[in-house]
ROTIZA-88633 format. One line per field, with one value per residue (C-alpha): residue number from 1; residue in three letters; z, x, y. Coordinates in Angstrom, 3 decimals, decimal comma. Layout:
N
num (NUM|...)
residu (ALA|...)
Z (Z|...)
X (X|...)
Y (Y|...)
***
This chain:
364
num (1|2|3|4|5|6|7|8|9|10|11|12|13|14|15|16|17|18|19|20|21|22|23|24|25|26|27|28|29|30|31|32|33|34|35|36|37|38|39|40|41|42|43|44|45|46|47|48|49|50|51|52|53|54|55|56|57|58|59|60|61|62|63|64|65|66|67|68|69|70|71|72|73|74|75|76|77|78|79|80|81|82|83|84|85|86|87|88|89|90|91|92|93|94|95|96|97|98|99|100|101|102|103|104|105|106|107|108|109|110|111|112|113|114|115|116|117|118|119|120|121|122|123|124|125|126|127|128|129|130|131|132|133|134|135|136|137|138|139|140|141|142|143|144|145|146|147|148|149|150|151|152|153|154|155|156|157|158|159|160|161|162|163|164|165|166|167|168|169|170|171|172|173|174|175|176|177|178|179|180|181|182|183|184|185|186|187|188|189|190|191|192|193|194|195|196|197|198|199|200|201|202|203|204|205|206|207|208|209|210|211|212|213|214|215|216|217|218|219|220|221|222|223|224|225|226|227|228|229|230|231|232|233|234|235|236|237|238|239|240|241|242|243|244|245|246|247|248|249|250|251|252|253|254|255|256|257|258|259|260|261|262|263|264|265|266|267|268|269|270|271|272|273|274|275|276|277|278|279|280|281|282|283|284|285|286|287|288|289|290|291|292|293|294|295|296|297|298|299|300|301|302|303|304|305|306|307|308|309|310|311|312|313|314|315|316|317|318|319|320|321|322|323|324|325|326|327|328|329|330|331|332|333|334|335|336|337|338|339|340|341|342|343|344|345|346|347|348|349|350|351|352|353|354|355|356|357|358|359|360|361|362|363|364)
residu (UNK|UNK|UNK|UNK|UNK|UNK|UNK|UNK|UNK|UNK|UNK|UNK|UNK|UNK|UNK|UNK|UNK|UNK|UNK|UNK|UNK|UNK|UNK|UNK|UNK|UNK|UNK|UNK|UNK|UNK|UNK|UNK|UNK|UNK|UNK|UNK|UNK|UNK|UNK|UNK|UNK|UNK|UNK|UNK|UNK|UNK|UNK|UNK|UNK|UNK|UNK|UNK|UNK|UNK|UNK|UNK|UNK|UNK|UNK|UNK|UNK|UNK|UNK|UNK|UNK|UNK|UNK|UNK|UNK|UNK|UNK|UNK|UNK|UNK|UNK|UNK|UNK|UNK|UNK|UNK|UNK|UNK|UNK|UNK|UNK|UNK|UNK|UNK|UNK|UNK|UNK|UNK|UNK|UNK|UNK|UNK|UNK|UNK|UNK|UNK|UNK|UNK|UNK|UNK|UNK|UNK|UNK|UNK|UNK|UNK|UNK|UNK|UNK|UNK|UNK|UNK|UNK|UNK|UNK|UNK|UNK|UNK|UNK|UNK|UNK|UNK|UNK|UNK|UNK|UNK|UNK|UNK|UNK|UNK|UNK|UNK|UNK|UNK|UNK|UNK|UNK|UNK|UNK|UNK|UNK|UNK|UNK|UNK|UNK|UNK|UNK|UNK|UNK|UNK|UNK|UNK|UNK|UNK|UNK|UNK|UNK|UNK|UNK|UNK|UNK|UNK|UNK|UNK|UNK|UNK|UNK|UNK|UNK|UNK|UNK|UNK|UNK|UNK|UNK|UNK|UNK|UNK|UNK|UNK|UNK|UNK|UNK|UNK|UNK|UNK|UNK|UNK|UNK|UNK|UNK|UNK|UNK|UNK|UNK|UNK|UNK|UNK|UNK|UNK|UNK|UNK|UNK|UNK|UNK|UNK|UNK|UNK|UNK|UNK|UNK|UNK|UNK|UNK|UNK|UNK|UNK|UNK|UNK|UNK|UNK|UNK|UNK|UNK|UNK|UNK|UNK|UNK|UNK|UNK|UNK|UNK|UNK|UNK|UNK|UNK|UNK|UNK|UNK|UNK|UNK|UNK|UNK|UNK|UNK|UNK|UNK|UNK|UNK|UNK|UNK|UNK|UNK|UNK|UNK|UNK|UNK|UNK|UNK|UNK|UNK|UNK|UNK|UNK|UNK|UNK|UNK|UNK|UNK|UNK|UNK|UNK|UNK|UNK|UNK|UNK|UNK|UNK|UNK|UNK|UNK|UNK|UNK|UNK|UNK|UNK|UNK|UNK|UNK|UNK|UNK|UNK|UNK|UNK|UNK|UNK|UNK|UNK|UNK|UNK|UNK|UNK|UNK|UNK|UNK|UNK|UNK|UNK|UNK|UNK|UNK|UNK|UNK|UNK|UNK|UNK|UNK|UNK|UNK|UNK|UNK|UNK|UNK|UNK|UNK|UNK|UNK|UNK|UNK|UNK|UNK|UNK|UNK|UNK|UNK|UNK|UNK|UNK|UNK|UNK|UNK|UNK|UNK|UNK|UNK|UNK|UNK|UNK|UNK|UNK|UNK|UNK|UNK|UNK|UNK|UNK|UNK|UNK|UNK|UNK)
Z (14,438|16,853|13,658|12,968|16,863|16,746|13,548|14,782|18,055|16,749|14,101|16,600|18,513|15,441|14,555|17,796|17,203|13,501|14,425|17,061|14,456|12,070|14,961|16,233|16,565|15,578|11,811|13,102|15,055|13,012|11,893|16,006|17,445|18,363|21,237|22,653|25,745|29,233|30,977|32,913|32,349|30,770|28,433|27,157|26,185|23,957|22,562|21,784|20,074|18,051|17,241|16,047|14,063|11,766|11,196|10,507|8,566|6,885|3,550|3,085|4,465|4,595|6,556|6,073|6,032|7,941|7,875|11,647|13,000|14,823|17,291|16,230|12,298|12,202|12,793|10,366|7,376|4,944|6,314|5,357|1,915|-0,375|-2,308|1,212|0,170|0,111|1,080|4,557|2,227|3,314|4,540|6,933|8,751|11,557|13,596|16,075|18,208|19,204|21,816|21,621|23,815|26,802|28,866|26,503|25,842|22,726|21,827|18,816|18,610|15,833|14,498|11,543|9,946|6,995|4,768|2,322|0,541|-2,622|-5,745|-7,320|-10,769|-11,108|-9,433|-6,431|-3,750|-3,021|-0,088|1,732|4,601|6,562|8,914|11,041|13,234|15,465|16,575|18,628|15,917|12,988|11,870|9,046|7,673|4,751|2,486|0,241|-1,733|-3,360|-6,069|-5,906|-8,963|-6,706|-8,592|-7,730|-8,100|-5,919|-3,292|-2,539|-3,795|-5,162|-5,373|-6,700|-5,967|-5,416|-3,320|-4,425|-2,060|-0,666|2,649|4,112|5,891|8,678|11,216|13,237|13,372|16,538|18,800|18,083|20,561|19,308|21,495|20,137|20,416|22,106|23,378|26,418|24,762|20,771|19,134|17,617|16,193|15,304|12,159|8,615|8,083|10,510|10,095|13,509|12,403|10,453|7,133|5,156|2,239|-0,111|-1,808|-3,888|-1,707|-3,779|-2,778|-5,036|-3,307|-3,876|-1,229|-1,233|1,172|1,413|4,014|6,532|4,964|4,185|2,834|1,561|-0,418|-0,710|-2,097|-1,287|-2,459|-5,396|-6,702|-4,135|-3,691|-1,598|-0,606|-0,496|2,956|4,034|3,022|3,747|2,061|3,615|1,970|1,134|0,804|-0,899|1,262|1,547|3,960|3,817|6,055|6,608|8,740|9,593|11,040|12,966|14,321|17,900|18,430|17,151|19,407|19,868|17,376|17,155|14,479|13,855|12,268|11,352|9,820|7,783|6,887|5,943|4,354|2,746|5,287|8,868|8,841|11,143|12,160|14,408|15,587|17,360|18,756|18,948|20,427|19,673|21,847|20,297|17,453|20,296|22,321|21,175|23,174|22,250|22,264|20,222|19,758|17,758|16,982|16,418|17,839|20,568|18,034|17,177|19,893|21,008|22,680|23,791|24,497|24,751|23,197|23,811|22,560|22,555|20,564|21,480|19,279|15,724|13,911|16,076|18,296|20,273|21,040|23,203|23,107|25,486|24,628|26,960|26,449|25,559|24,114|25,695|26,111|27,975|30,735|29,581|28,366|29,833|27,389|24,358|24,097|21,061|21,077|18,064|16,652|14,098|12,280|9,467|7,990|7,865|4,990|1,323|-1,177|-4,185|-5,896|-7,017|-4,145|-3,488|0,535|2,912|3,319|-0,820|-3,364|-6,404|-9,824|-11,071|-8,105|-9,440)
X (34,383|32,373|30,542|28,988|28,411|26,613|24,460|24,178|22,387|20,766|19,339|17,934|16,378|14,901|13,105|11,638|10,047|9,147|6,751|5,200|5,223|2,953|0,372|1,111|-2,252|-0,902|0,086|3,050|4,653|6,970|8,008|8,693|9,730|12,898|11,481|8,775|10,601|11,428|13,992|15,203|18,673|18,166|15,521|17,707|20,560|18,349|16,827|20,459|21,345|18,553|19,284|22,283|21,259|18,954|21,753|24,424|22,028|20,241|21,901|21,425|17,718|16,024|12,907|9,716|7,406|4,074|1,349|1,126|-2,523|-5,469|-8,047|-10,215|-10,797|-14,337|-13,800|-10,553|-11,999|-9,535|-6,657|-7,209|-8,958|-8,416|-11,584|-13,392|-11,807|-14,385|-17,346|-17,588|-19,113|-16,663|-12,948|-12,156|-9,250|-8,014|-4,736|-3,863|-1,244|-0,600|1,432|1,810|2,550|3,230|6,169|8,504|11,878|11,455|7,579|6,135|4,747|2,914|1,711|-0,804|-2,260|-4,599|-7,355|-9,544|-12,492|-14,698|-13,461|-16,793|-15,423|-14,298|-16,929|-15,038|-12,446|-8,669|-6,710|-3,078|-1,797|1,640|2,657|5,384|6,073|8,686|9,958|13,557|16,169|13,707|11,821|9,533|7,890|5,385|3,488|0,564|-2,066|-4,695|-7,901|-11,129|-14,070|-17,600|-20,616|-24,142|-26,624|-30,298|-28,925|-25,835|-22,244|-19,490|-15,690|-13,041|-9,990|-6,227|-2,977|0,893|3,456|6,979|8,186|11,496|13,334|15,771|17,732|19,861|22,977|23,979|22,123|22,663|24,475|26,189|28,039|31,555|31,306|33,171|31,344|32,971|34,904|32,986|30,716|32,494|30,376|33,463|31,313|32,378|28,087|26,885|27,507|27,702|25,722|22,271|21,293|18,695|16,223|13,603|10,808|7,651|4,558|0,895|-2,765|-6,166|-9,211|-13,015|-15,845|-20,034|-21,438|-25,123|-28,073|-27,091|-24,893|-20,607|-18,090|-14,922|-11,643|-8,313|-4,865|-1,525|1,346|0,945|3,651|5,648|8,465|11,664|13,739|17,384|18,849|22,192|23,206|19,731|16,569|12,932|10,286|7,086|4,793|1,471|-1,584|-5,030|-8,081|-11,633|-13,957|-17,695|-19,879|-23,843|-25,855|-28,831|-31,132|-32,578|-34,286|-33,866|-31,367|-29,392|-27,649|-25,396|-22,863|-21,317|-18,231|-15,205|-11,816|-9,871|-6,461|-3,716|-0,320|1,085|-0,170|-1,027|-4,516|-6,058|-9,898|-10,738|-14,778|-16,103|-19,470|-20,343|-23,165|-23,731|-25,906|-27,811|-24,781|-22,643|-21,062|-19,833|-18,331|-18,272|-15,991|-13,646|-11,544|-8,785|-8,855|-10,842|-9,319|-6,885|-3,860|-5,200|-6,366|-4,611|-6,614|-9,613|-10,447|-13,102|-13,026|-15,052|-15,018|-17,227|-17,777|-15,739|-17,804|-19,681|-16,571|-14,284|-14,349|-11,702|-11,276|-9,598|-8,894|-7,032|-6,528|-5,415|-3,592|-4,936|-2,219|1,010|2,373|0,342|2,283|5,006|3,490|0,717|-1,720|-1,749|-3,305|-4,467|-5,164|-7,216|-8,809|-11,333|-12,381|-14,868|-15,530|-19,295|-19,732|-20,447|-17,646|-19,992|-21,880|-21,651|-22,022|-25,167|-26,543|-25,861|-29,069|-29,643|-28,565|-29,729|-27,580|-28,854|-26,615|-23,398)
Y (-9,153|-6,801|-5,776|-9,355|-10,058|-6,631|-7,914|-11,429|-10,299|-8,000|-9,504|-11,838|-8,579|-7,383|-11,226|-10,439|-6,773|-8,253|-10,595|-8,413|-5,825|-8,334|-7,974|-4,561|-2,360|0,731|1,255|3,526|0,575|-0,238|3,501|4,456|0,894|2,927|4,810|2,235|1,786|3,047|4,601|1,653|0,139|-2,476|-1,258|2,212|-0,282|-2,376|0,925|2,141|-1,232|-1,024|2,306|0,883|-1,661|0,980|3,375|0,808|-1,701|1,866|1,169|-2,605|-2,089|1,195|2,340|2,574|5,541|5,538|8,275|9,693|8,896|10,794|10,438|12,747|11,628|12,452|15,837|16,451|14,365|16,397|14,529|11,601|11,962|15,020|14,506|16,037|19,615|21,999|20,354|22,279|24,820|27,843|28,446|25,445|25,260|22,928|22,941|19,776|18,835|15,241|13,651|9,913|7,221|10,123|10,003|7,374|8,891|11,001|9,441|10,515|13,533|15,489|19,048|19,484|22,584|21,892|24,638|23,976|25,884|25,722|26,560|27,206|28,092|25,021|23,034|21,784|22,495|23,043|23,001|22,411|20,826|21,128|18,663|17,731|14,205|13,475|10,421|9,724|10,306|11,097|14,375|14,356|17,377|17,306|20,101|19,147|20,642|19,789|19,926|17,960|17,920|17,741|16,454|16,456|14,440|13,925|11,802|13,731|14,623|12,929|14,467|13,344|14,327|14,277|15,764|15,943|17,890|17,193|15,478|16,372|13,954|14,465|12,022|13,496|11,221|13,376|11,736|8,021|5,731|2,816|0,103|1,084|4,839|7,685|10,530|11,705|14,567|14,588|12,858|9,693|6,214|4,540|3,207|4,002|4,356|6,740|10,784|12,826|15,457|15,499|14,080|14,935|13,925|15,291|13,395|13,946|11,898|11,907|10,244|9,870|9,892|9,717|10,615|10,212|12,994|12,460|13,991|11,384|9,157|10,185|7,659|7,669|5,766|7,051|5,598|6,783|6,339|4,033|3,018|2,319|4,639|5,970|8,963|9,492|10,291|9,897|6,509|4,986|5,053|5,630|3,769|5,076|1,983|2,232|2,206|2,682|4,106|3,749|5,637|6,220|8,032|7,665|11,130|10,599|13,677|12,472|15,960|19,200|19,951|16,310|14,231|11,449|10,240|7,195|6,546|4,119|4,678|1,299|1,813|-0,706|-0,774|-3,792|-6,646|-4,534|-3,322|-1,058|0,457|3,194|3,312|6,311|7,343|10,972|12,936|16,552|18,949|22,510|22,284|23,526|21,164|17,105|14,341|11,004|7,699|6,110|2,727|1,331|-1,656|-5,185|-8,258|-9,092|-8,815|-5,261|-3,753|-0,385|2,356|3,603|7,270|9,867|13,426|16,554|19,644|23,459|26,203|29,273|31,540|31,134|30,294|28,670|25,392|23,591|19,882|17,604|13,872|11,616|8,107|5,069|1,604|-1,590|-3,237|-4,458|-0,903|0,472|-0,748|1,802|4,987|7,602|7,386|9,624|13,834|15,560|18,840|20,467|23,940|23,846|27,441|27,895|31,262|29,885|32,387|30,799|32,036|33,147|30,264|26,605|24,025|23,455|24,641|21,923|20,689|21,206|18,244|20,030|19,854|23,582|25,473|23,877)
***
């Protein structure tokens, strides 16, 4: 009896964060609904109930699996397609650290190291990326790597490429509440479904992607996770859905020592879609600021934010973004911080890409 009041009601809760979910502006909404919510009273007892509702309803239901986002895109290009491996013409390696949604109870949070490089003997690039995102109960942790082919013609190059790795899943039954529970002296759900201690999962994840980088033009396509697949964990599944991104960029040279860039980031998974524009200035190839915003009607509109970022010596640069609220929940969070450190070797590895400035088919 408690168990169909429990689904009853909150099955009625869940209607509620389903349709906002349809018109959420952030592609990880419906991943980290869990922890969108305040400390009040009121507000922690609906987040344990619906904590409840995923662990007990896990089996029958599953969850779905989101790719964490960044500010910063513009910069990082090798996140989201692998075809951009090696076209920074050396080593390239960037680390970033990104706090969501700031003060909610256990807000998302995530780390990313990624490197690529040419691999001129066989005309393009590899790299690898490790990644870890946290969100309330859930901890996902990914590895990749990756080849692209790199072509040249006399307007640019095109690469083609793709990435395959692992994600490890964890949810840490621990720290779920339920209504019925006992926790004054151990850790008891009362709940034939839900494990006191953590369960785990391992999966294969993949993406295909293509990218044009021209003298002042870049654009890009990438898939992921086609067909549609899931991991094992626990009693529960997590969904990976297939998706898709498409971004572009557009350099222009004000002077020789100013110049701008333009770019936009698409991405969408089954119904939701998403865009991020930003507006970057760069001064003596030194120092960059610039502007960026996510999202493109009332429904989708999320945050706004500005970035900056300086050279700390030839090879290394740091970067800092903060982003603030536009959309209803910005009346419960701080904003959101990223954090990120860019290095290039700025050394060419032996031959085969062509110079940066070059588009020439006889250096490949």
């Amino acid at each position: 009896m408690v168990r169909l009041f429990c689904y009853n009601f909150l099955k009625a809760i869940s209607k509620v964060f389903d349709d906002r979910a349809k018109n959420s502006p952030d592609l990880s909404y419906r991943n980290h609904f869990l922890d969108f919510f305040t400390n009040q009273d009121y507000l922690c007892m609906m987040r344990q109930l619906l904590i409840f509702q995923v662990f007990v309803f896990l089996p029958f239901f599953g969850l779905g699996q989101v790719r964490p986002q960044f500010s910063m895109f513009m910069l990082n290009k090798y996140y989201d397609n692998a075809a951009y491996g090696g076209l920074e013409r050396s080593l390239h390696v960037v680390s970033i650290y990104r706090d969501q949604y700031n003060a909610i109870l256990k807000n998302p949070r995530s780390f990313y190291i990624g490197a690529d490089l040419p691999l001129y003997i066989l005309n393009g690039g590899i790299g690898f990326n490790i990644q870890n995102s946290t969100a309330g109960v859930i901890d996902i942790s990914t590895v990749k790597f990756s080849y692209n082919r790199v072509f040249a013609n006399e307007i640019g190059l095109v690469s083609i490429g793709g990435r395959f790795g692992a994600e490890f899943i964890n949810i840490d039954g621990s720290k779920i509440i339920t209504p019925d529970g006992d926790y004054e002296a151990s850790i008891i759900h009362n709940d034939p479904y839900l494990d006191n201690t953590s369960v785990n999962g391992i999966g294969a994840i993949w993406e295909l992607g293509t990218y044009f980088y021209g003298k002042n033009i870049e654009a890009g396509f990438s898939l992921f996770d086609l067909p549609q697949h899931a991991t094992n964990v626990g009693l529960g599944k997590v969904i990976s859905y297939p998706s898709w991104s498409v971004m572009g960029q557009y350099k222009l040279k004000y002077s020789d020592i100013i110049s701008f860039r333009t770019s936009f980031l698409v991405k969408s998974q089954r119904k939701t879609v998403q865009a991020d524009l930003s507006i970057m200035g760069e001064w003596n190839q030194q120092t960059f600021g610039g502007v960026n915003v996510r999202g493109y009607d009332s429904n989708s509109l999320d945050a706004a934010g500005i970035f900056f970022g300086t050279n700390i010596n030839a090879k290394t640069k740091l970067a800092y973004s903060y982003e603030f609220g536009l959309s209803a929940l910005q009346s419960v969070h701080q904003g959101s911080h990223e954090f990120s450190v860019f290095y290039n070797l700025q050394q060419r590895i032996g031959i085969g890409l062509p110079p940066k400035i070059s588009y020439n088919p006889r250096h490949l």
